[in-house]
C-alpha positions in Angstrom: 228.4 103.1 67.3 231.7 101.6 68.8 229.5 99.4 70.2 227.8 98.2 66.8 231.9 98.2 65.3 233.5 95.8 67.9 230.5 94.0 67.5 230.8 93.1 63.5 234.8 92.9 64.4 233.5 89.6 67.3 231.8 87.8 64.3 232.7 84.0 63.5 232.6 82.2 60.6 229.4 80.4 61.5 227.6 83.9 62.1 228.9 85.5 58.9 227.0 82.3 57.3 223.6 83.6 59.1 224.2 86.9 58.1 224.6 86.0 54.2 221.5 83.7 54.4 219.7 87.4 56.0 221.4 89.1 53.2 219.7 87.1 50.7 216.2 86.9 51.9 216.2 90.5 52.5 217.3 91.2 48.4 214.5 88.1 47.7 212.2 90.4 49.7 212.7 93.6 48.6 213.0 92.4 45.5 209.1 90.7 45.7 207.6 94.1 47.4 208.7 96.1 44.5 206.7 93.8 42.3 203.9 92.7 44.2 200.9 94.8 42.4 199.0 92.1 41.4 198.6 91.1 44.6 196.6 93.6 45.6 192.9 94.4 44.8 192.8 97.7 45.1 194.7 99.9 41.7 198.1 101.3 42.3 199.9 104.1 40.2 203.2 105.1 39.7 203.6 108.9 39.6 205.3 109.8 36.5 204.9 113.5 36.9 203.9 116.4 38.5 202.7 119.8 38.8 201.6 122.4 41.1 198.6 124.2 39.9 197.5 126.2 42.4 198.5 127.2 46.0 196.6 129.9 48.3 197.0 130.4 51.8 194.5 130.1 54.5 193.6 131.3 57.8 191.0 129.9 60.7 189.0 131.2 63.5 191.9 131.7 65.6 194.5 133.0 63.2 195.8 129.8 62.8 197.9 130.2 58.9 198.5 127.3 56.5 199.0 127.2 52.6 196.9 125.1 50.2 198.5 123.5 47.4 196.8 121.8 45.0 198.9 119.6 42.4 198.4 117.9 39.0 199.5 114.3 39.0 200.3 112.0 35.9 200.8 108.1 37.1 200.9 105.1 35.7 198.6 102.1 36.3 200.8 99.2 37.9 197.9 96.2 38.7 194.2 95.9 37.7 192.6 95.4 34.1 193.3 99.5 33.4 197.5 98.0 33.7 200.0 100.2 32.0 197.7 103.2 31.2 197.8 106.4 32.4 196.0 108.5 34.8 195.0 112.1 35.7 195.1 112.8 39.7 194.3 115.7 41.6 195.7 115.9 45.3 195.6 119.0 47.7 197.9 119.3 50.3 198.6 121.7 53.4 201.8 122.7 55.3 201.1 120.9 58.1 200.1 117.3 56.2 197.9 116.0 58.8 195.6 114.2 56.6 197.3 114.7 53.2 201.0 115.1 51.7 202.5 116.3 48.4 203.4 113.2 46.2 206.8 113.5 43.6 207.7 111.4 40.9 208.3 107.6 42.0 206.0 107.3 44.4 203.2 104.4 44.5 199.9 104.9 45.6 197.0 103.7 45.9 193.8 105.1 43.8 190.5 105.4 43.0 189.5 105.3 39.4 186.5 107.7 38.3 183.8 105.4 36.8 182.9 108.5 34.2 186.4 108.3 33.0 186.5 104.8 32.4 184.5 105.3 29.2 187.1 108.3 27.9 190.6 108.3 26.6 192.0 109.5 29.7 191.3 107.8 32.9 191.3 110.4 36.0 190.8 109.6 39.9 192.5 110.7 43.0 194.8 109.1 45.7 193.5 107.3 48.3 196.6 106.0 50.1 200.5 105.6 49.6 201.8 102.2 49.0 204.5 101.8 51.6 205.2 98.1 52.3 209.2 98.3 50.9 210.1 101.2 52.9 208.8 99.4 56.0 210.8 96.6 54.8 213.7 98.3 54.6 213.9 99.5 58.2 212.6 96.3 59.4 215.7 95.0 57.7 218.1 97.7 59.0 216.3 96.6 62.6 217.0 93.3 62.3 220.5 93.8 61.3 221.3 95.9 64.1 219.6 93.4 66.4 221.8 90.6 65.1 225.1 92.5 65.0 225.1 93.5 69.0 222.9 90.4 70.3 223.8 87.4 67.9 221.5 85.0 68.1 219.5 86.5 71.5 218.8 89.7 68.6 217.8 87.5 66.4 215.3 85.4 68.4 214.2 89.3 69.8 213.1 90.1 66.7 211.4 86.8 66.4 209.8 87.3 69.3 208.7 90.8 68.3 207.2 89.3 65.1 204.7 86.9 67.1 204.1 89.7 69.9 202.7 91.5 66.8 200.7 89.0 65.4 199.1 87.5 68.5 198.1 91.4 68.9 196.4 91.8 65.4 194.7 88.4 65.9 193.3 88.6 69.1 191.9 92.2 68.0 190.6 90.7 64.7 188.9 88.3 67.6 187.3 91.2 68.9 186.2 92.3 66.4 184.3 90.2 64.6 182.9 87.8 67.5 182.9 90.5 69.7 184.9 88.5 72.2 185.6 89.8 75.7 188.4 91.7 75.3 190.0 92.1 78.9 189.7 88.0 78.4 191.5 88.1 75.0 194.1 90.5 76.3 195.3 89.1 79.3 195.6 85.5 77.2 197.7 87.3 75.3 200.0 89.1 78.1 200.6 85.6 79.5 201.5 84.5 75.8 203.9 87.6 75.4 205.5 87.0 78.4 206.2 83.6 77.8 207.3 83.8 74.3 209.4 86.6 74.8 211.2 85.6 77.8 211.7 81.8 76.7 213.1 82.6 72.9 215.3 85.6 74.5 216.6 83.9 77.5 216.0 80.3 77.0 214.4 77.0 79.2 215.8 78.0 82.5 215.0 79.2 86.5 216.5 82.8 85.7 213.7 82.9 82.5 210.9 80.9 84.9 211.0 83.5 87.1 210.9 86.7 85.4 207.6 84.9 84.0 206.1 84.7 87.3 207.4 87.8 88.9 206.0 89.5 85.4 202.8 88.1 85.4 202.3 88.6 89.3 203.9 92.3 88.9 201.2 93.2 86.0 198.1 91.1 87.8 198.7 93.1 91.1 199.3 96.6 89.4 195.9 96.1 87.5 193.8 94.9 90.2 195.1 98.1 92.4 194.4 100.6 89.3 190.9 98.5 88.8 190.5 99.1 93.1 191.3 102.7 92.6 189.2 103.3 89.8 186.1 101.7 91.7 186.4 103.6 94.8 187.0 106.7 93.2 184.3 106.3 90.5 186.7 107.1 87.8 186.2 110.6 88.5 188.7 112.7 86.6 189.4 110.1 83.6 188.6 111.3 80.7 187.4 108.7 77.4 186.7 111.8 74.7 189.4 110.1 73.0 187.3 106.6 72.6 184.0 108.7 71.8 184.0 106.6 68.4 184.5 103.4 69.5 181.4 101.3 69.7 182.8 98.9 73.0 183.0 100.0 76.8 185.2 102.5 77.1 186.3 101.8 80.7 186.7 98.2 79.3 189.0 98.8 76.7 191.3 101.4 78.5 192.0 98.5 81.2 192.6 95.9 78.6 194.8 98.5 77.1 197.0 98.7 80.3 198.0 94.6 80.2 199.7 95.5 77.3 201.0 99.0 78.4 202.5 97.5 81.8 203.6 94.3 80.1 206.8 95.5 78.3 208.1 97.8 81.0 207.1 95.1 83.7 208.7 92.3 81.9 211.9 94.5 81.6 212.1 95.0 85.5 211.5 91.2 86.2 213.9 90.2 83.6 216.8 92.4 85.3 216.3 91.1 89.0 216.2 87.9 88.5 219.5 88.3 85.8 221.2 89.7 88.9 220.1 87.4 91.4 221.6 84.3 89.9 224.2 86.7 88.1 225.6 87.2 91.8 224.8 83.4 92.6 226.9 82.2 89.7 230.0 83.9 90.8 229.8 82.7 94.5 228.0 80.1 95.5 228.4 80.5 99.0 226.7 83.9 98.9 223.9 84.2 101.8 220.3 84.9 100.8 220.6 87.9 103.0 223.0 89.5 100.7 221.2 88.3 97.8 218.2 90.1 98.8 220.7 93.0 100.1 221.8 93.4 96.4 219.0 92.8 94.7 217.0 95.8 96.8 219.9 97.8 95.8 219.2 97.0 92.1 215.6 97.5 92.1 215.9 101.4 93.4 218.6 102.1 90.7 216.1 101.6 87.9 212.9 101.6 90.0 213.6 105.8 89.3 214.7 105.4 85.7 212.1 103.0 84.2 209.2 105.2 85.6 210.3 107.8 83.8 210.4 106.1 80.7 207.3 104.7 81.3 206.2 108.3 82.2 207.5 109.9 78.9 206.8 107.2 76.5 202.6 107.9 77.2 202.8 111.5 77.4 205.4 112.2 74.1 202.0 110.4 72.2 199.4 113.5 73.8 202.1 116.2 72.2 200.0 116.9 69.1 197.0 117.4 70.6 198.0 119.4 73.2 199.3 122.0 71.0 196.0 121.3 68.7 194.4 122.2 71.9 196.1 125.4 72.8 196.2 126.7 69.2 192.3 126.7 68.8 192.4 128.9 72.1 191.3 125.8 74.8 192.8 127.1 78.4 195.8 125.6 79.8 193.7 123.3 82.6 191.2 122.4 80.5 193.6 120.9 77.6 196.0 119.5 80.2 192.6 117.3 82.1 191.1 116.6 78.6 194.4 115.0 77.2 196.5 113.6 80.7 194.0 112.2 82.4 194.3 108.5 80.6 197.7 108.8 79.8 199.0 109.7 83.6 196.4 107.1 84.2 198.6 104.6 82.6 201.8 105.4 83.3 201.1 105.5 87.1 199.3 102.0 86.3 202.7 100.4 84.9 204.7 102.4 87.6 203.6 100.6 90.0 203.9 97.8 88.2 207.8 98.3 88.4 207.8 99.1 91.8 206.0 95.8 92.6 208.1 93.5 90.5 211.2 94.3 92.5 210.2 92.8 95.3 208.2 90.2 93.6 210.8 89.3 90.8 213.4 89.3 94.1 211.9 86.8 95.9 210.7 84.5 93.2 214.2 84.6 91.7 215.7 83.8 95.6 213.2 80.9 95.9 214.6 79.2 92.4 217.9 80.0 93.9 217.5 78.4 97.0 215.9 75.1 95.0 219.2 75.3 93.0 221.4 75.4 96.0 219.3 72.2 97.5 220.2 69.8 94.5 224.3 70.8 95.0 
């Protein structure tokens, strides 16, 4: 937070113009996501009321308890040719709200319209989906601000950078999905574009940013062909895909396309760092040997070779938390649930480990080679 308040006291005149000019696209946009409706096909309601009808409690198998509560819902038709009538909607929802939630009034969602009621005086339906396009707005907003307040224009072209990563993502999927592409082929073309479009609008055209490219790229490459090694030898014995059992592509296939974009960020972050501090230490003393270069940049790497591992380490097992406990609460043993939900996700973060641990010496020497082609044009 003090942070965030020296920051907004360091702003000039030039960056208090970009942050009016944010300002006012974010109203515009908030503005057009709380009348959009007609943009969409499918019909949207505005709860006007509602009313709890019933509300029993339940208990499973394993003497799991929960409560049912069914409510009565009166909304308002926002879009479609029913517009500005009203409708009847019946949700059920549980304490735990794993596949449902209790709606209150002001609320959008999205509904389905009975096709017997369209004939009657009252329409009635039931709710298929909540409309929540402002409130992601809103925190995308808040994001963006933050971003721009601590990083200036580095935030800014961050979130920029974010913005494409997520497209190029949806797209190459949509790819996938519909030509049935390879898709270890579409995701390693789009590793190489993340890496590059990240690193160039963050950092800019220069060696330090060329070489956390190549030490990123090498670094990920050299981690997945060892994990691919691994899982060869070993016959993937002790993976466990129950958690692709719907999808109708390789399973082995898609987990390894999934770890280029697993090892990506975390890779990306190490490269990024040793090469910052190799020609960090090179700008302040040109006369500094390469043995102390690589002397401090060896130094570097083990003070967050520990730390990013962990976060890599507890950023895929935090996701396996619900279904552990699903596990353990419909009476699985302890081994069992720990093999059935682990196994992929230790499998990943021990793929993107050594990823790290890789790119230090790879983004060390990469960045000490630009270096030394520096220090020859002087």
């Amino acid at each position: 937070m003090k942070r965030l308040i020296l920051a907004i006291k360091q702003i000039n005149r030039k960056q208090w113009w970009m942050i009016g000019i944010l300002t006012i696209c974010c109203i515009a946009s908030l503005i057009f996501v709380s009348h959009n409706y007609s943009f969409y096909d499918r019909p949207i309601a505005k709860v006007t009321n509602t009313k709890v009808i019933k509300s029993t409690k339940v208990t499973d198998d394993y003497h799991n308890e929960d409560k049912k509560t069914t409510q009565k819902i009166q909304a308002v038709l926002k879009n479609t040719d029913y517009r500005g009538q009203e409708i009847t909607l019946k949700n059920t929802y549980t304490i735990a709200k794993a596949y449902d939630q209790a709606y209150q009034r002001g609320d959008e969602v999205f509904v389905h319209i009975d096709k017997d009621s369209l004939s009657e005086s009252q329409l009635t339906g039931d709710i298929k989906d909540v409309k929540r396009d402002q409130s992601i707005l809103i925190f995308a907003w808040i994001f963006l601000f933050v971003l721009y307040f601590i990083g200036k224009r580095q935030g800014l072209f961050a979130f920029i950078s974010l913005a494409v990563n997520v497209i190029l993502l949806t797209y190459a999927i949509e790819i996938n999905v519909q030509t049935n592409a390879n898709l270890l082929l579409l995701m390693g073309i789009v590793a190489v574009l993340f890496t590059v479009t990240s690193l160039l609008l963050v950092n800019g055209f220069n060696e330090k940013t060329y070489a956390a490219i190549v030490a990123t790229l090498l670094g990920t490459l050299a981690s997945l062909l060892i994990t691919w090694l691994v899982m060869y030898f070993t016959k993937e014995n002790g993976l466990h895909y129950e958690e692709m059992q719907f999808l109708t592509r390789p399973y082995k296939l898609v987990f390894i396309a999934g770890l280029f974009i697993g090892a990506i960020g975390a890779v990306m972050d190490v490269a990024i760092t040793m090469s910052s501090s190799i020609f960090e230490l090179w700008e302040k003393d040109h006369h500094i040997s390469i043995q102390a270069l690589k002397q401090s940049g060896l130094d570097i790497g083990r003070d967050i070779m520990g730390t990013m591992t962990s976060i890599l380490f507890f950023a895929y097992i935090s996701g396996t938390i619900p279904m552990l406990i699903l596990y353990l609460k419909n009476g699985s043993p302890l081994p069992f649930t720990l093999s059935m939900n682990l196994s992929l996700e230790l499998a990943r973060a021990l793929s993107g480990g050594l990823g790290i641990v890789l790119t230090i010496p790879i983004g060390l020497y990469i960045s000490i080679f630009f270096v030394r082609r520096k220090k020859a044009k002087l």
